[in-house]
C-alpha positions in Angstrom: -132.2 -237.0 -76.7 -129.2 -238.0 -78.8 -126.6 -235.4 -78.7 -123.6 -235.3 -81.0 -120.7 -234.0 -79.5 -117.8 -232.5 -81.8 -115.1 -230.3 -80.9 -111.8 -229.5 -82.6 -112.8 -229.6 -86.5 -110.1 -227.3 -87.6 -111.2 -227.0 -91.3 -111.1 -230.4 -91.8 -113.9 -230.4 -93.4 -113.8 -234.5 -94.9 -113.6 -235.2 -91.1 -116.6 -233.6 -89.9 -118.4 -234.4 -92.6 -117.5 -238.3 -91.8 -118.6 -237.5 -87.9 -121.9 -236.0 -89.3 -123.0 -238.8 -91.5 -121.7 -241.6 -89.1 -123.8 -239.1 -86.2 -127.0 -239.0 -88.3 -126.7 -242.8 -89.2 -127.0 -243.0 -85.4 -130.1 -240.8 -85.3 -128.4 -237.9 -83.4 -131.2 -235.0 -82.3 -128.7 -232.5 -82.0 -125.3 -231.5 -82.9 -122.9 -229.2 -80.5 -120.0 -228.3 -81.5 -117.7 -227.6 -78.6 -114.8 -224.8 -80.3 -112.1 -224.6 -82.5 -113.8 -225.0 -85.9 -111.3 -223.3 -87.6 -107.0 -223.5 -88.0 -104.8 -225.8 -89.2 -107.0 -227.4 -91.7 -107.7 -226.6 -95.3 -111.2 -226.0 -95.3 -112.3 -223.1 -92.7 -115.0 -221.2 -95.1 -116.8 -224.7 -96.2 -116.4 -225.7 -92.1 -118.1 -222.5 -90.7 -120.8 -222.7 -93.4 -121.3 -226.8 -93.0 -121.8 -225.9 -89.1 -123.8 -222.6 -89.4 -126.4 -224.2 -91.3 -127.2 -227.3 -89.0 -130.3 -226.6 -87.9 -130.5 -226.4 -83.8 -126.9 -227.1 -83.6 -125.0 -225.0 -80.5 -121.6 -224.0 -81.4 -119.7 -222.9 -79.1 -116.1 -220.5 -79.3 -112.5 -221.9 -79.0 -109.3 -220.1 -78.8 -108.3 -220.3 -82.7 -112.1 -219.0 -83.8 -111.3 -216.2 -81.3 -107.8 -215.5 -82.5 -109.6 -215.3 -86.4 -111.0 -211.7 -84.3 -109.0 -211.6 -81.4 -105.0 -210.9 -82.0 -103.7 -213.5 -79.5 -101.0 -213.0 -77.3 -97.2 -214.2 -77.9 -98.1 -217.3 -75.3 -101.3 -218.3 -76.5 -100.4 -219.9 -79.9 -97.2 -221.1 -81.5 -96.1 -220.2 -85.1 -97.2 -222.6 -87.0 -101.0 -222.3 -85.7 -100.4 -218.0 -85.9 -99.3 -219.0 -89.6 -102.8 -221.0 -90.0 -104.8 -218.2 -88.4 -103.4 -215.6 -90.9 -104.3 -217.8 -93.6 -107.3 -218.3 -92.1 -108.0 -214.9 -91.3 -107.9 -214.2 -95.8 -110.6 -217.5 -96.5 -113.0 -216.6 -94.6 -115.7 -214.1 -95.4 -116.5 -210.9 -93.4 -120.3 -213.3 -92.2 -118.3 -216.4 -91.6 -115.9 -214.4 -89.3 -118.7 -212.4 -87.9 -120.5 -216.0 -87.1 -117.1 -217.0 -85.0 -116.8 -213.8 -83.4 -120.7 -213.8 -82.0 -120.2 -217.5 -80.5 -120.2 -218.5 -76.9 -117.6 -219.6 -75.0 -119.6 -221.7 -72.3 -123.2 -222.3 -72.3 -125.0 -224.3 -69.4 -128.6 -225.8 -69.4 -130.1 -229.0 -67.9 -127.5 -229.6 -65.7 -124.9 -229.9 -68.9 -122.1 -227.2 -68.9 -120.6 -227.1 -72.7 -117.0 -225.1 -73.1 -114.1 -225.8 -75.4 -111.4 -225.7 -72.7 -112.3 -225.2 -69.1 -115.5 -224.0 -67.0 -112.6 -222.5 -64.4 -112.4 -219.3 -66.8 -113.2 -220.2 -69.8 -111.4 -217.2 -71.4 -107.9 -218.3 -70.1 -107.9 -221.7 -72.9 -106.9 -223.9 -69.8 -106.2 -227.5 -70.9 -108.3 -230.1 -68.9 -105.2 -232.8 -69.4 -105.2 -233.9 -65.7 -107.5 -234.2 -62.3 -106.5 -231.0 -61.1 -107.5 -229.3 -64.1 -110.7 -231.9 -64.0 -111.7 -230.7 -60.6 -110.8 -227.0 -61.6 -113.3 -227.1 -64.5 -116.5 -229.4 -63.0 -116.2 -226.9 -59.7 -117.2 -224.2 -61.9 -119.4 -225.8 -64.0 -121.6 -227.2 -60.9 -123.4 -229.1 -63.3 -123.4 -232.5 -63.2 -121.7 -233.4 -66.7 -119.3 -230.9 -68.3 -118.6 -231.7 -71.9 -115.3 -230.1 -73.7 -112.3 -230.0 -76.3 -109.1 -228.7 -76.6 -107.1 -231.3 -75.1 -107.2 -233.1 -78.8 -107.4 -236.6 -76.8 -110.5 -238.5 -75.6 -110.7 -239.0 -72.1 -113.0 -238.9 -69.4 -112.8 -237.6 -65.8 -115.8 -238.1 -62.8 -115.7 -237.6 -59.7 -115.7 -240.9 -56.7 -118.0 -241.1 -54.2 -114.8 -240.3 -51.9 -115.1 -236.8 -53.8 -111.6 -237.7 -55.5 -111.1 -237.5 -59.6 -110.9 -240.7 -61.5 -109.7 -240.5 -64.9 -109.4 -243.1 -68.2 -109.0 -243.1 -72.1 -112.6 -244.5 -73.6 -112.2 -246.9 -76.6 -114.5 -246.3 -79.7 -117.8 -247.6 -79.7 -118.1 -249.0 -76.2 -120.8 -247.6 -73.9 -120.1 -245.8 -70.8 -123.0 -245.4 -68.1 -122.3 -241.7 -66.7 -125.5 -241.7 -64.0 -126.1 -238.2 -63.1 -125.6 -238.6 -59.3 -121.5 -238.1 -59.4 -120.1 -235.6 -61.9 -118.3 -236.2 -64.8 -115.9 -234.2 -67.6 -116.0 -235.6 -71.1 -112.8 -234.5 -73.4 -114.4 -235.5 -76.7 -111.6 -235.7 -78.8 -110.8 -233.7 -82.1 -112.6 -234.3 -85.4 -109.9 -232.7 -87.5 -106.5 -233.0 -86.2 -106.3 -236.0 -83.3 -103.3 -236.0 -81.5 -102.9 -239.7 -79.9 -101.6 -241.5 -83.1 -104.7 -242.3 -84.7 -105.7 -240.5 -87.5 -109.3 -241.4 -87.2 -111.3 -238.7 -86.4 -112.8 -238.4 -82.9 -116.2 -237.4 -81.6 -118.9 -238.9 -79.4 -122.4 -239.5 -78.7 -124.4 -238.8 -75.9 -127.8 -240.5 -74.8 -129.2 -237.9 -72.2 -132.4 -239.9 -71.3 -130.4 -243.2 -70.6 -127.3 -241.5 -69.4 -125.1 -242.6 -71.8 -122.2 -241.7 -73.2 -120.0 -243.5 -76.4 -116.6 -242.4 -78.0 -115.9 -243.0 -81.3 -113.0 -242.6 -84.1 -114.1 -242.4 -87.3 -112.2 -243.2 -90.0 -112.2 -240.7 -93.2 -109.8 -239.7 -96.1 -107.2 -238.5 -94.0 -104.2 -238.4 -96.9 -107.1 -236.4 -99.1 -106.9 -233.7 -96.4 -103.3 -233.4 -95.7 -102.5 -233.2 -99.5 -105.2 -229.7 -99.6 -103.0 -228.4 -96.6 -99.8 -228.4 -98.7 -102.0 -227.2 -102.1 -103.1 -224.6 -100.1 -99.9 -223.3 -99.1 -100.1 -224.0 -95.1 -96.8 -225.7 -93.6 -95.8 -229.1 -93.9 -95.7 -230.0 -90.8 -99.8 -229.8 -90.5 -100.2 -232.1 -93.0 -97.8 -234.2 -91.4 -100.0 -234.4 -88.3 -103.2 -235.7 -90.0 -100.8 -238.1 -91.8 -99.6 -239.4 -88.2 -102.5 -238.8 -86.4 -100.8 -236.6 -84.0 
């Protein structure tokens, strides 16, 4: 089976459309969306309908689709994403924020462990940026591959055979064998609002039958999207991320 794996769409919707026709062109079986399909972004009612209607998709909770139910603590997001959530909050309608609010946060099944931030307590929106956190997350998980978000970059983590983490940054459409027999963490990347400079947006592909796994950036109307973010009244400084990738 040909999995799509998307995480991070924050009503971007021109993004994730671009992931989901450059997916499909690749003859993806399934599409899971690992969190956070709304904030930031201009688009969160067309985002959560575009996902809800994929057929067989699994979608999966972040911390922002939580916060659209959930009033988040001081810590857990900064004013400029509170400002996008209130916003948010007024788009959406009472089924589209019922359909965030009734998601998972982590869902496990044929030795996969899907989660938007980390399988070490989900609930606490840990960001898997380092080995520690790595090892933290595919502990819990005890699956052998543990696919998640949040972080905004692509990266991938496994384990050695000397039970230590190894980590690197992938590069977009090259191949990565990821046998089952050690365990690995795959930080997709962010479809609507990378953060490593590139404003391509980021998802990737996994081949469960031959084990393998391929990033990709995919390039869309990114100046289209931050132009809606200041139509719609959101702050500047969002569009100025898609515009700079980060």
């Amino acid at each position: 089976m040909l999995t799509a794996l998307l995480s991070d769409v924050h009503s971007n919707l021109a993004a994730l459309e671009a992931c989901l026709q450059h997916a499909r062109d690749h003859a993806a079986d399934r599409f899971v969306f690992l969190g956070d399909l709304v904030g930031y972004g201009p688009d969160p009612a067309a985002v959560v309908d575009t996902v809800a209607g994929i057929d067989g998709a699994l979608v999966l909770k972040g911390n922002h689709d939580e916060a659209v139910e959930v009033e988040p603590k001081n810590s857990e997001l900064n004013d400029i994403a509170y400002q996008a959530i209130t916003w948010t909050r007024e788009a959406l309608t009472a089924a589209e924020r019922r359909f965030l609010s009734e998601l998972p946060m982590i869902t496990r099944e044929d030795n996969v462990c899907f989660v938007h931030a980390s399988a070490h307590k989900p609930e606490r929106w840990e960001y898997v940026d380092h080995g520690e956190a790595a090892q933290r997350s595919l502990d819990a998980a005890k699956t052998a591959y543990v696919f998640s978000g949040h972080v905004h970059d692509q990266a991938l983590h496994f384990k050695t055979p000397a039970g230590k983490i190894a980590s690197f940054q992938p590069t977009s459409g090259n191949p990565i064998s990821i046998p089952h027999r050690r365990s690995w963490l795959s930080i997709v990347g962010s479809v609507g609002q990378p953060r490593d400079g590139n404003p391509a947006a980021a998802y990737a592909l996994f081949n469960s039958a031959s084990e393998v796994l391929t990033f990709y950036r995919i390039p869309y109307d990114h100046l289209s999207t931050a132009r809606r973010i200041l139509a719609v009244g959101l702050p500047g400084v969002l569009a100025e991320r898609i515009v700079r990738g980060g």
